[in-house]
VEXTOR-630959 format. One line per 2 residues: number of its first residue (from 1); their letters; for each residue x, y, z of C-alpha. Coordinates in Angstrom, 2 decimals, always signed. Each point is the difference from the previous one (the first is absolute). Example, Ala and Ser with C-alpha at 12.3 -4.5 7.8 and 13.67 -1.06 7.14 Angstrom:
<recs>
1> AS> +12.30 -4.50 +7.80  +1.37 +3.44 -0.66
</recs>
This chain:
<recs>
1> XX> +44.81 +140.40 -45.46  -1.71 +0.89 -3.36
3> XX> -1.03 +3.07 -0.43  -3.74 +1.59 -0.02
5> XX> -0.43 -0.39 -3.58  +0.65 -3.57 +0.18
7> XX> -2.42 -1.15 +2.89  -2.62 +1.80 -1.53
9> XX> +1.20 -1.29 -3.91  -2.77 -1.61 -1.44
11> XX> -3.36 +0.72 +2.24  -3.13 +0.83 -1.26
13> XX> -1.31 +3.96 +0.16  -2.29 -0.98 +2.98
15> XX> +2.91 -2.49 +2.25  +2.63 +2.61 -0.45
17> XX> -2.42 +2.89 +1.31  -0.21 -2.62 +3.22
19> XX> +3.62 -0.13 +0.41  +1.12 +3.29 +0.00
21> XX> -3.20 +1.58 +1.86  +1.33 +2.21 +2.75
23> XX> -3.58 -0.48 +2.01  -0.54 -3.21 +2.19
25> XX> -2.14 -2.04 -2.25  -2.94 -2.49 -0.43
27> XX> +0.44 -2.34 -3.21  -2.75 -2.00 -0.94
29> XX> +1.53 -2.43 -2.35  -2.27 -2.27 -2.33
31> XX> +1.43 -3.56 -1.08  +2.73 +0.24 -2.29
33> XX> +0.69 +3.46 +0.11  +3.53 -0.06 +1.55
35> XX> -0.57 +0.52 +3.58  +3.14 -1.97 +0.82
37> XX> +2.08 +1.59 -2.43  -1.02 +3.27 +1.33
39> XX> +0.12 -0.60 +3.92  +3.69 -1.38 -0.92
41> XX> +0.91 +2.92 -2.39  -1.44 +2.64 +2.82
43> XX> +2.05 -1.81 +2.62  +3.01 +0.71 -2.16
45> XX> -0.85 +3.34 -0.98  -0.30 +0.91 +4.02
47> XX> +2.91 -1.57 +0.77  +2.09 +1.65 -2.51
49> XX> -0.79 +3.34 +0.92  +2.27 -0.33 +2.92
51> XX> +2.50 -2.70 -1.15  +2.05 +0.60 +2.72
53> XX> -2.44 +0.14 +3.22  -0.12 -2.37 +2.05
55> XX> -3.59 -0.10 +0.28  -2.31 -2.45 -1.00
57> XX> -2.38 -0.38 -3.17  -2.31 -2.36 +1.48
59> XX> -2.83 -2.57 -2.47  -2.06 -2.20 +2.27
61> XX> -1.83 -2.88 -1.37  -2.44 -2.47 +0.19
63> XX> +2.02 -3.02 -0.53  +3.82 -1.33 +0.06
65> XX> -0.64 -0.52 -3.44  -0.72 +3.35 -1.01
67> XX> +2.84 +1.63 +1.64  +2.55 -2.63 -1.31
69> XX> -1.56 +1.52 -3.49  +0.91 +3.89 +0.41
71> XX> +3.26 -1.43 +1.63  +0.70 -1.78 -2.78
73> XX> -1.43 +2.63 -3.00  +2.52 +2.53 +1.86
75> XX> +2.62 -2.07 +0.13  -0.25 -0.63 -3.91
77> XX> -0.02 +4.01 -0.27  +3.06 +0.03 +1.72
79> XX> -1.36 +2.09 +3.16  +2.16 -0.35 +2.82
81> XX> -2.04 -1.07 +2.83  +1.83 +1.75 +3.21
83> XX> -2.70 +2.54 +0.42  -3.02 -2.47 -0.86
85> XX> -1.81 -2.54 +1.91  -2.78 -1.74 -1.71
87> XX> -2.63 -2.90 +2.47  -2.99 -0.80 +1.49
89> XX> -1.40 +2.20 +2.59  +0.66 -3.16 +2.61
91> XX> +3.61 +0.39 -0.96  +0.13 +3.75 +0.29
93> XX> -1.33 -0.01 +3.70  +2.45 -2.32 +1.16
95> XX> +2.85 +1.69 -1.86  -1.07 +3.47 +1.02
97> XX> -2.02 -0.25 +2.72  +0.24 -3.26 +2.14
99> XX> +3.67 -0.74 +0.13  +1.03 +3.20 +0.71
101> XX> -2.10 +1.01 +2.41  -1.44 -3.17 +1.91
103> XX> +1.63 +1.14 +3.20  -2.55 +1.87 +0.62
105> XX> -2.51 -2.68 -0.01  -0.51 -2.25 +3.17
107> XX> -1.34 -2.31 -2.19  +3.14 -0.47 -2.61
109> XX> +2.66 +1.41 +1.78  +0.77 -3.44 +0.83
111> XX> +0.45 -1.44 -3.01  -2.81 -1.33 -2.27
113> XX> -0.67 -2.82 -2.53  -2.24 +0.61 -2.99
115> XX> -2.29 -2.70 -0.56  -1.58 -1.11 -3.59
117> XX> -3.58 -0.21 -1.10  -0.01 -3.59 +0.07
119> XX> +1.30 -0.11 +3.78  -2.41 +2.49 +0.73
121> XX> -3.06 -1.77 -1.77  +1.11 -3.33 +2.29
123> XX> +0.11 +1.92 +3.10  -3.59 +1.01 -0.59
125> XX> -1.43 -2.90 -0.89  +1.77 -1.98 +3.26
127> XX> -1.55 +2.49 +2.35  -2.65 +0.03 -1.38
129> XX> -0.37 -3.80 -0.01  +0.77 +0.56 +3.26
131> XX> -2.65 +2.01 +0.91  -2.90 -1.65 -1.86
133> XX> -0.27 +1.94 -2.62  -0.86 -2.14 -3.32
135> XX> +1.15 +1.44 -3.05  -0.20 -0.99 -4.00
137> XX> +3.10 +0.03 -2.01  -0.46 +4.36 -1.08
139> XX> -1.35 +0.76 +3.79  +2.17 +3.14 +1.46
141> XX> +0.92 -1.88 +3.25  +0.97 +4.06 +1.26
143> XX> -3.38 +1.00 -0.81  -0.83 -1.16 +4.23
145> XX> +1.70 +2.17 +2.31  +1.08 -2.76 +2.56
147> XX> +2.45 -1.59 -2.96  +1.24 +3.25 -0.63
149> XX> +0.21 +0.52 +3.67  +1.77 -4.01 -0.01
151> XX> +2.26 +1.19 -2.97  +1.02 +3.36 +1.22
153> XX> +1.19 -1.23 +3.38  +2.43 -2.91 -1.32
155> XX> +1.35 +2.11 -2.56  +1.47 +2.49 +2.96
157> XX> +0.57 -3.02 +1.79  +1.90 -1.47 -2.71
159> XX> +1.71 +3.56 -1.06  -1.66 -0.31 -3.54
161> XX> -1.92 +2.78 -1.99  -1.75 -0.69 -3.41
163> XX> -0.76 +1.92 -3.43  -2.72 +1.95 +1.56
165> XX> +1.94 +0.77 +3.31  +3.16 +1.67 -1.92
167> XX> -2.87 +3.09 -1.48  -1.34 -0.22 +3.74
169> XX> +3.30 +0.79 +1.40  +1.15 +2.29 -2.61
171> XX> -3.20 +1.96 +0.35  +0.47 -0.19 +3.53
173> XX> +3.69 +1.42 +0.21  -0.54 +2.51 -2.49
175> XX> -2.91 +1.02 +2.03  +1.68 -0.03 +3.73
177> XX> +2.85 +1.32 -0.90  +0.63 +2.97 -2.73
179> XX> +3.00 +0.58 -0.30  -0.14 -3.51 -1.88
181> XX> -1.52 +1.48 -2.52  +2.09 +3.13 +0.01
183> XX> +3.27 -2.50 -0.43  -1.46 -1.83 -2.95
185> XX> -1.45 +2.83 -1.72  +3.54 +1.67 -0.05
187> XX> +1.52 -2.94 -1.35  -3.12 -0.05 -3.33
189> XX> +0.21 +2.06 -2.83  -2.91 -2.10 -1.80
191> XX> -2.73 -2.09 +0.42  -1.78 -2.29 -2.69
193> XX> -2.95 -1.88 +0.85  -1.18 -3.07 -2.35
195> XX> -2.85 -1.40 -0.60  -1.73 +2.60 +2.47
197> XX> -3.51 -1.98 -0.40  +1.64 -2.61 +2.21
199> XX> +1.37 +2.41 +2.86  -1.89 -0.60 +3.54
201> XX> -0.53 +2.58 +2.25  +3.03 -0.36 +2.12
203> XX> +2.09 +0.22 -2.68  -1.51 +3.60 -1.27
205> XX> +0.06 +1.11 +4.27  +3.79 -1.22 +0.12
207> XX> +0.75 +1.37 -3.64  -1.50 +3.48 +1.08
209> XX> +1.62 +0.18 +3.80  +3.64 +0.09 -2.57
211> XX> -1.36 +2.13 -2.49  -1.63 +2.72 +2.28
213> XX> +3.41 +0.55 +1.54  +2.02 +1.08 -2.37
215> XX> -2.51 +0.96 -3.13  +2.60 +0.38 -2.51
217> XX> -0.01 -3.49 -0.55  -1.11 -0.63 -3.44
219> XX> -3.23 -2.71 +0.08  -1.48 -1.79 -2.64
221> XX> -3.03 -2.84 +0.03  -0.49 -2.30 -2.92
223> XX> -2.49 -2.26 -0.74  -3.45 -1.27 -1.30
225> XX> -2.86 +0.20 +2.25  -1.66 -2.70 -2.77
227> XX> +2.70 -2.09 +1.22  -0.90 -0.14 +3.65
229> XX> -0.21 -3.65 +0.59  +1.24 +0.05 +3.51
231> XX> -2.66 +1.85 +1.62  -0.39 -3.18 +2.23
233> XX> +3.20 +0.69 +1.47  -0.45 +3.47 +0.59
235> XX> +1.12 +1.56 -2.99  -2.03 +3.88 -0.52
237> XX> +0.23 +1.90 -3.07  +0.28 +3.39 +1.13
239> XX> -0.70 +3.11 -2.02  +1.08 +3.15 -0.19
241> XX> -1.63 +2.10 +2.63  +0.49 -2.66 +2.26
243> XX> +3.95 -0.18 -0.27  -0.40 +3.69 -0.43
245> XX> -1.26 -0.15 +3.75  +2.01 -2.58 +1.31
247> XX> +3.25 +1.07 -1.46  -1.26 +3.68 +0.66
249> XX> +1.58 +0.97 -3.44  -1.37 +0.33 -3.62
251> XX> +0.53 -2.80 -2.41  -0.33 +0.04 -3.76
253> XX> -1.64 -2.14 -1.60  +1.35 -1.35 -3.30
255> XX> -0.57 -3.02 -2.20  +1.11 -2.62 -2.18
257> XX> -2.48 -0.75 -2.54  +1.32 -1.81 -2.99
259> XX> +0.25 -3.39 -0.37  +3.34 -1.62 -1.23
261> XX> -0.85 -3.57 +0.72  -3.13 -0.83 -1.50
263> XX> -2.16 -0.44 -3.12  -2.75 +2.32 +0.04
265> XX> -2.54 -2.83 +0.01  +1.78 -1.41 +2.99
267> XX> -0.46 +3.74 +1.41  -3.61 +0.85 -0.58
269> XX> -1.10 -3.91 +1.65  +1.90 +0.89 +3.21
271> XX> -1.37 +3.59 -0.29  -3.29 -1.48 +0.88
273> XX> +1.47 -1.19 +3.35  +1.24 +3.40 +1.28
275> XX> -2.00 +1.29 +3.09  +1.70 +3.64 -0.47
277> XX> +0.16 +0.98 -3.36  +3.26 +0.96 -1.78
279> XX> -0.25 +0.58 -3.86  +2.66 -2.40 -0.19
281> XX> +0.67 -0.92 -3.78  +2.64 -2.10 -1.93
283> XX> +2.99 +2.05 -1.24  +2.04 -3.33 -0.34
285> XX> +1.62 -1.47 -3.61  -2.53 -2.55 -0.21
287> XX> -2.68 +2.23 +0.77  -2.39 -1.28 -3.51
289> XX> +1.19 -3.79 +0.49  -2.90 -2.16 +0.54
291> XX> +1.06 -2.31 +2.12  -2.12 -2.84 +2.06
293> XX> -2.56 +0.51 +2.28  -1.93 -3.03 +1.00
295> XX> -2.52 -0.93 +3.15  -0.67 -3.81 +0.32
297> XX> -3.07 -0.78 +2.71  -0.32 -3.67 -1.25
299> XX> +3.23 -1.91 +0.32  -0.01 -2.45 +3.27
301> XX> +2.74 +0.41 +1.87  +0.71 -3.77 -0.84
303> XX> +1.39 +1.48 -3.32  +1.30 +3.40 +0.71
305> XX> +3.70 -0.86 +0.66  -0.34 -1.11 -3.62
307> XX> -1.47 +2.55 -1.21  +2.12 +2.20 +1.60
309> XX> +3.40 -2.51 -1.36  -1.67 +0.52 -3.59
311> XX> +0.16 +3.84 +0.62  +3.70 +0.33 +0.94
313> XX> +0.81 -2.64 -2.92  -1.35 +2.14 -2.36
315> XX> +1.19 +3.04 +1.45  +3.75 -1.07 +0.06
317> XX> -0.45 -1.30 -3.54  -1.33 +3.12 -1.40
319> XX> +3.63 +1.23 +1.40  -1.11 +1.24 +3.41
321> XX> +2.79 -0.39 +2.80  -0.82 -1.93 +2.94
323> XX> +0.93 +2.99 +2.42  -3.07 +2.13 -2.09
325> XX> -2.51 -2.74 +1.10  -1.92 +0.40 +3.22
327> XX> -2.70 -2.41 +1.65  -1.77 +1.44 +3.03
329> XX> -2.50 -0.88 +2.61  -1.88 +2.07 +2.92
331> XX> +1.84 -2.21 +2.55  +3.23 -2.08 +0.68
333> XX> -0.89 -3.17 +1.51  -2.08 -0.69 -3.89
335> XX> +3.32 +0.61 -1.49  +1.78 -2.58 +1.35
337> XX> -2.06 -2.90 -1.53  +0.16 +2.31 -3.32
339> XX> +3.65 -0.08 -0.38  +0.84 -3.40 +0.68
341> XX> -3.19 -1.21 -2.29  +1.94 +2.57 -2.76
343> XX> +3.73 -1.66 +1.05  -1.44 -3.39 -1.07
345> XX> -1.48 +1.33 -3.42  +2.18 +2.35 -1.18
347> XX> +3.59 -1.63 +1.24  +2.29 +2.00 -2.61
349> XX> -1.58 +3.25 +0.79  +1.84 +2.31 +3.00
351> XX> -2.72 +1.03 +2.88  +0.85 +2.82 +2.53
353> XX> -2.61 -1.74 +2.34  -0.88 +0.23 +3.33
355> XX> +2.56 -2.54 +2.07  +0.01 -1.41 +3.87
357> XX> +3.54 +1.41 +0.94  +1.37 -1.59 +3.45
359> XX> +1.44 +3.23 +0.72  -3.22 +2.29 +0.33
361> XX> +0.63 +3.92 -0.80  +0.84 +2.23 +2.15
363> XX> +2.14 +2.56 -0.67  +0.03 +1.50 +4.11
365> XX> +1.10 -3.41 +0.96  +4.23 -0.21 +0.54
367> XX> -0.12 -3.20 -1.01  -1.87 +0.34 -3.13
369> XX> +2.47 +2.30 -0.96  +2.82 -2.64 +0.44
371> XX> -1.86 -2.41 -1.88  -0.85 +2.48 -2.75
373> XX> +3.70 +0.41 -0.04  +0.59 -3.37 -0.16
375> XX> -2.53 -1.43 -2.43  -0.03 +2.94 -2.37
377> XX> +2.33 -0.01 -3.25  +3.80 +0.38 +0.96
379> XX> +0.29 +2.30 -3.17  -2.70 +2.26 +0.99
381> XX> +0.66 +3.52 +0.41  +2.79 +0.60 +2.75
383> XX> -1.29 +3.28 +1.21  -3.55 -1.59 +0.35
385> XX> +1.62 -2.68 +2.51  +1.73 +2.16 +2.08
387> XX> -3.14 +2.12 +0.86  -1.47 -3.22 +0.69
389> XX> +2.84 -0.73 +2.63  +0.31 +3.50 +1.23
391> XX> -3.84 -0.71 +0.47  +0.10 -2.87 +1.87
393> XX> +2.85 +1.83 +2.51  -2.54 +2.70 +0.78
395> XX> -2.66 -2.52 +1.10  +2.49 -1.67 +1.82
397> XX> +1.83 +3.64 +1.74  -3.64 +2.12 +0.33
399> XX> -2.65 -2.52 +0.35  +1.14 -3.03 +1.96
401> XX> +2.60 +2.45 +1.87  +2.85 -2.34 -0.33
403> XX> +3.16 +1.89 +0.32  +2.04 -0.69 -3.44
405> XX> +3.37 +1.70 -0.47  +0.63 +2.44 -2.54
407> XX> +2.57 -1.62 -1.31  -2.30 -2.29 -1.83
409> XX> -0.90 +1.11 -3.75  -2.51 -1.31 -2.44
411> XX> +2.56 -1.80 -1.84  +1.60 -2.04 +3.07
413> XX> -4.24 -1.64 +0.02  +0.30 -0.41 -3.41
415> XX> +2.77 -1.80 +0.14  -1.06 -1.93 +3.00
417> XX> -3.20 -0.72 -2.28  +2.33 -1.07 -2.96
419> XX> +1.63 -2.66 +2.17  -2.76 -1.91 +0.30
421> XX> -1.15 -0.12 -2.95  -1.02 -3.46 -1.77
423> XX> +2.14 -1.48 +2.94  -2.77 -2.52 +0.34
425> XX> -2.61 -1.29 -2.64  -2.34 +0.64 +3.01
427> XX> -1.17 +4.26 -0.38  -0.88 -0.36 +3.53
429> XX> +3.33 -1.73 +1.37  +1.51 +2.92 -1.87
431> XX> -2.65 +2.43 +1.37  +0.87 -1.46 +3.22
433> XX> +3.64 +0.68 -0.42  -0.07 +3.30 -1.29
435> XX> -2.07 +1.36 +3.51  +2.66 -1.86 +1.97
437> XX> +2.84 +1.84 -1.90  -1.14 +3.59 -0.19
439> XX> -1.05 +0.01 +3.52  +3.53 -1.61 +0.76
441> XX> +1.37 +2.99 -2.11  -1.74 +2.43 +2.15
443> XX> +0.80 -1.88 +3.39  -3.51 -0.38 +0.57
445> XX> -0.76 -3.00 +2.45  -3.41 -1.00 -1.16
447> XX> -0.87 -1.98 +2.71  +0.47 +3.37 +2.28
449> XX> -2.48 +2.15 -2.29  -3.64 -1.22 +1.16
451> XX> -1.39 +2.06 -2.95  +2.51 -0.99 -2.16
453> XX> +0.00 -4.13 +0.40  -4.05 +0.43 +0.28
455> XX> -0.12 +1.27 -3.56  +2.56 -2.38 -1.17
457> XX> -2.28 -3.05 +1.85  -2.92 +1.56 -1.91
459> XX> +1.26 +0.94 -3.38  +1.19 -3.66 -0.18
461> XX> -3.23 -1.66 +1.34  -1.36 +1.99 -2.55
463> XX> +1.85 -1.38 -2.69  -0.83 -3.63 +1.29
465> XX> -3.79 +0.52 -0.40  +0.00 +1.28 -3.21
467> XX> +2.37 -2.60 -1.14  -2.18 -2.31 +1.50
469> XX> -3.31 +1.11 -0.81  +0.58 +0.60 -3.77
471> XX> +2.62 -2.93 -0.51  +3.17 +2.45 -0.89
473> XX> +3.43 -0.92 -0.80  +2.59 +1.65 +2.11
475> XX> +2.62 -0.83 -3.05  +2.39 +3.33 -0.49
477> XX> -0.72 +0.45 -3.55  -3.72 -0.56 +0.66
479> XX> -0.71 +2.72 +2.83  +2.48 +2.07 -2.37
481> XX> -2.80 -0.05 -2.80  -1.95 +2.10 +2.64
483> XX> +2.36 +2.74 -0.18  +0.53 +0.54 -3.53
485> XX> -1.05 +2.23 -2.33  -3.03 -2.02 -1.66
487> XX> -1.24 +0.10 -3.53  -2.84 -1.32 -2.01
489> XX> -3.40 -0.06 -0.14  -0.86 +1.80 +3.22
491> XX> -2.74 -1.24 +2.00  -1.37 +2.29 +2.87
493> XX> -3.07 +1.59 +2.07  -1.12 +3.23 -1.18
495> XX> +1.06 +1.85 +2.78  +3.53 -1.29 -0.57
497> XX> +0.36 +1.37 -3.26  -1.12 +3.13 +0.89
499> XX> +2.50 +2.59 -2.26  +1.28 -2.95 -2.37
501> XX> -1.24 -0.09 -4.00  -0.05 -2.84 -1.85
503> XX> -1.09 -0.37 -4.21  -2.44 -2.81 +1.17
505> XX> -1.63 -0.85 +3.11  -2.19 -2.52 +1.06
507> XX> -2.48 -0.23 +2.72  -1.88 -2.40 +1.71
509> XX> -2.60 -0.83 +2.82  -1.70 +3.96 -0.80
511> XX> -2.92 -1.23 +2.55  -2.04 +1.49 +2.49
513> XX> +1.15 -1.27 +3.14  +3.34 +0.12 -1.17
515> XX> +0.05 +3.17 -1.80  +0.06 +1.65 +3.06
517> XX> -0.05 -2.39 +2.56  -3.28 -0.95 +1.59
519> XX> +0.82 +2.32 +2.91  -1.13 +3.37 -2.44
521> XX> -2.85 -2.17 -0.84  -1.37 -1.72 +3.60
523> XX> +1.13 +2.89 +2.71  -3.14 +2.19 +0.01
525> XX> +2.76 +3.22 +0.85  +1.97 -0.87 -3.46
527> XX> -2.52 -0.91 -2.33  -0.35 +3.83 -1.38
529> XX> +3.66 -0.64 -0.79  -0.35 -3.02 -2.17
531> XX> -0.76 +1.69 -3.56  +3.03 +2.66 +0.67
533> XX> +2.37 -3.03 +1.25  -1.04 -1.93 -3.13
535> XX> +0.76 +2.78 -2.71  +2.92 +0.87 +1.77
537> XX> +1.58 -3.51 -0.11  -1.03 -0.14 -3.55
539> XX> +1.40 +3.13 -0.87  +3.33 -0.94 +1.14
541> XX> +0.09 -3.17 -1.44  -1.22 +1.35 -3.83
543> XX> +2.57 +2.58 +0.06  +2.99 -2.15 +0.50
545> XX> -1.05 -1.23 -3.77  +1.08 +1.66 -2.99
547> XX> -1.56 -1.76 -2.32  -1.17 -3.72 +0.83
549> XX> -2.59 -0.65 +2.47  -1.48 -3.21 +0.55
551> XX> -2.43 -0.16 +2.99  -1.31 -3.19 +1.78
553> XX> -3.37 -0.30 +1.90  +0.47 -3.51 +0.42
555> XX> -3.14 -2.34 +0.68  +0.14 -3.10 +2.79
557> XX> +1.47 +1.76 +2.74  -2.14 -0.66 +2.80
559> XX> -0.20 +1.37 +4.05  -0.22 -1.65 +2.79
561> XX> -3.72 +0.16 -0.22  -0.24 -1.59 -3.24
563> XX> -1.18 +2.93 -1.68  +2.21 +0.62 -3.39
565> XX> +2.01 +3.53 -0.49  -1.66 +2.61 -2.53
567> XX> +2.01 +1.89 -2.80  +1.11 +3.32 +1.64
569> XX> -3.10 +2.46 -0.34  +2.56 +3.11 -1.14
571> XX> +1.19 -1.96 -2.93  -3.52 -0.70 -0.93
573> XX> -1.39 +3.53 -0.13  +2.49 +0.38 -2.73
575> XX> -0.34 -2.65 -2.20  -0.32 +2.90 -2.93
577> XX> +4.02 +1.07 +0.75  +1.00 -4.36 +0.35
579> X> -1.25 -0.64 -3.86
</recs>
């Protein structure tokens, strides 16, 4: 393991000061000012302090994608990962919490499935059909208490949980029985929180059970409270004196307030966006480039996938790469139409777009693991694949509670997995073949494992209506696209490039209505939220610039009334900063 000198090689007077703080901490990090690189050289800092201990330096993150990243940025340091675990909070209840210890719950002790959003989001809707309850396409179908009531009772029936139930459960182990918490905290030397803005409050109540236990863990929270776009999903931005109280320690607070990313123009436009002020300014190389900045209210959306083609043309001509381009929008189902439209127009140019994959993710599903496995590059990283299939045994051992013997290893699925590859020029006969295999490697009768054949029954139903519905091909090579590394021009929603950075980005459909959705705008309860929502969505989405921004208020687009969509009103009230 490198030494101290060389995790902290190379970081600003300000990140380094976060690393080696001895205090728990509080980071406010502005765009571009190396939060990542800092949570990941922290993390490696703490764990090689005790190189030896078996105790774990723990970073919890919003997204798969996120954690992949410090994986992967400590992996090119050559840290050795044996006392690290980097994933989302989800992942870390079920590792820590939920498999370990679901014994003691009547309700999992049993054996469980975990359920997607999409399963979820059809169970409502059926009992709520059911029940007479009419709802439009956004409606909450859990907002009535006799679907959740409905819902509730056939997932116990059923021995499934969701998302929301594996924080319920945590929170209600750690709760009923302490000397849960008293096991994991003696097991933690570390604890790195990211993107705190976005933590709900069972995640700080579980977090804190831990930490109050044994308070020489080490914490740290990172994030942007200008950043919290997910306040709809419970997300709170809490400050100091509240973790103060809940945590019942002191924090520090620290910050990151330089800029690496962007041009100072770039900076001061999505300055006027912040809702708590930072004194963020650009400390980047191109700090005095000029750059574009451009707002366009008249185009019809009848021309602005060629408007937006003419953009990346000239962009990639001037001798920007593709993978530097991004085009964004406030939702997905607009971006669909977008990046076939741009398919047809620019056929030479790469596009990282949005794509229908048969195989939906869903990385707590078994058999999306095995199909990851399958589908994903045979040359990809060998110690990535074998978490993947130790993964996919501890679903199978801890949450289905099928009885698999320890003689099986990661590498007897993996080459199970390998067997089957490309055996057909049908992914799913090969899919198909793979499930048969494994489970015939683990002497698993399927037909014997209600829980088990259910999920298989569903995952490939599944498969069948998306297939179906968006007119897939099941060709190997095709569903194999899905699990490749992509490059291009990337084309997202703003929340899903939350943390990227791009030299040029593009956005369209900046609307109100759409920019938040009309729920901020119509619910009488949310409508003091609307103006915060806004400048928080457009905060995020200026920042991932550094020094191209081209923003769309398109005209034409119409609602179901027949009343047309108006230019954002935030980007208006700065028309000064947009010339």
């Amino acid at each position: 393991m490198p030494d101290f000198l060389d995790i902290l090689r190379g970081l600003s007077f300000e990140q380094e000061a976060a690393c080696k703080a001895p205090e728990n901490v509080l980071l406010t990090a502005c765009p571009g000012s190396g939060k990542t690189r800092t949570l990941t050289r922290r993390l490696a800092y703490q764990a090689a302090q005790e190189p030896s201990s078996k105790r774990w330096n723990i970073a919890i993150t919003y997204t798969n994608r996120a954690a992949d990243e410090i994986t992967s940025r400590l992996d090119d340091m050559g840290i050795a990962l044996t006392n690290i675990w980097t994933g989302t909070i989800h992942q870390f209840c079920m590792q820590f919490i939920i498999r370990p210890y679901a014994m003691y719950s009547g309700r999992l002790s049993k054996g469980y499935t975990i359920i997607d959003e999409y399963t979820k989001k059809e169970y409502g809707r059926s009992f709520a059909k059911e029940l007479g309850i009419s709802l439009n396409y956004y409606d909450d179908p859990f907002q009535y208490s006799t679907v959740v009531k409905e819902y509730e009772a056939l997932l116990a029936a059923n021995k499934e949980i969701d998302f929301e139930m594996i924080l319920r459960f945590s929170e209600d182990l750690s709760s009923r029985c302490p000397f849960i918490c008293a096991n994991i905290a003696s097991l933690i030397n570390s604890i790195l929180i990211d993107e705190f803005q976005d933590t709900n409050e069972l995640q700080y109540s579980i977090l804190a059970k831990i930490y109050k236990v044994n308070k020489s863990i080490s914490l740290m929270f990172v994030g942007d409270v200008n950043q919290a776009i997910y306040g709809s999903l419970g997300g709170v931005a809490k400050c100091k004196t509240e973790l103060d109280a809940l945590y019942e320690t002191i924090f520090k607070e620290m910050s990151l307030t330089g800029c690496y990313r962007s041009t100072e123009r770039v900076v001061n436009l999505y300055s006027n966006f912040e809702v708590s002020k930072t004194g963020v300014c650009s400390v980047a190389e191109i700090k005095d480039v000029t750059g574009t900045i451009n707002y366009c209210k008249s185009v019809s959306k009848e021309y602005l996938t060629a408007e937006i083609a003419a953009i990346i043309s000239s962009e990639l001509a001037s001798g920007t790469k593709s993978e530097e381009i991004c085009v964004l929008a406030p939702q997905w189902p607009m971006l669909f139409n977008l990046s076939r439209d741009l398919h047809s127009r620019l056929p030479d140019v790469l596009l990282d777009a949005p794509d229908i994959s048969p195989i939906k993710y869903d990385p707590l599903n078994p058999l999306f693991l095995l199909a990851k496995l399958l589908f994903m590059p045979s040359g990809e990283n060998v110690s990535v694949r074998k978490r993947i299939a130790t993964e996919f045994i501890s679903i199978v051992r801890d949450d289905l509670k099928i009885v698999v013997s320890d003689r099986i290893q990661n590498y007897d699925i993996l080459s199970a997995v390998n067997y089957c590859r490309a055996m057909d020029n049908d992914g799913i006969v090969c899919l198909k073949a793979v499930i048969e295999r494994v489970f015939g490697l683990l002497r698993i009768d399927v037909n014997k494992e209600k829980a088990l054949s259910g999920l298989i029954e569903c995952f490939f139903a599944k498969i069948d209506s998306r297939v179906m519905q968006y007119s897939l091909s099941t060709d190997y090579n095709s569903i194999s696209k899905y699990f490749r590394d992509k490059r291009g021009v990337v084309i997202s929603s703003i929340h899903g490039v939350k943390g990227e950075e791009y030299t040029t980005v593009i956005a369209v459909c900046l609307l109100n209505g759409y920019l938040p959705h009309w729920d901020y705008i119509m619910k009488p309860e949310k409508r003091h939220l609307r103006k915060i929502e806004t400048s928080k969505l457009l905060y995020v989405l200026c920042s991932r610039a550094k020094q191209n921004l081209y923003l769309f208020s398109e005209t034409g687009r119409k609602t179901n009334r027949g009343s047309e969509y108006t230019s954002t009103d935030e980007l208006s009230l700065i028309a000064h900063a947009l010339s």
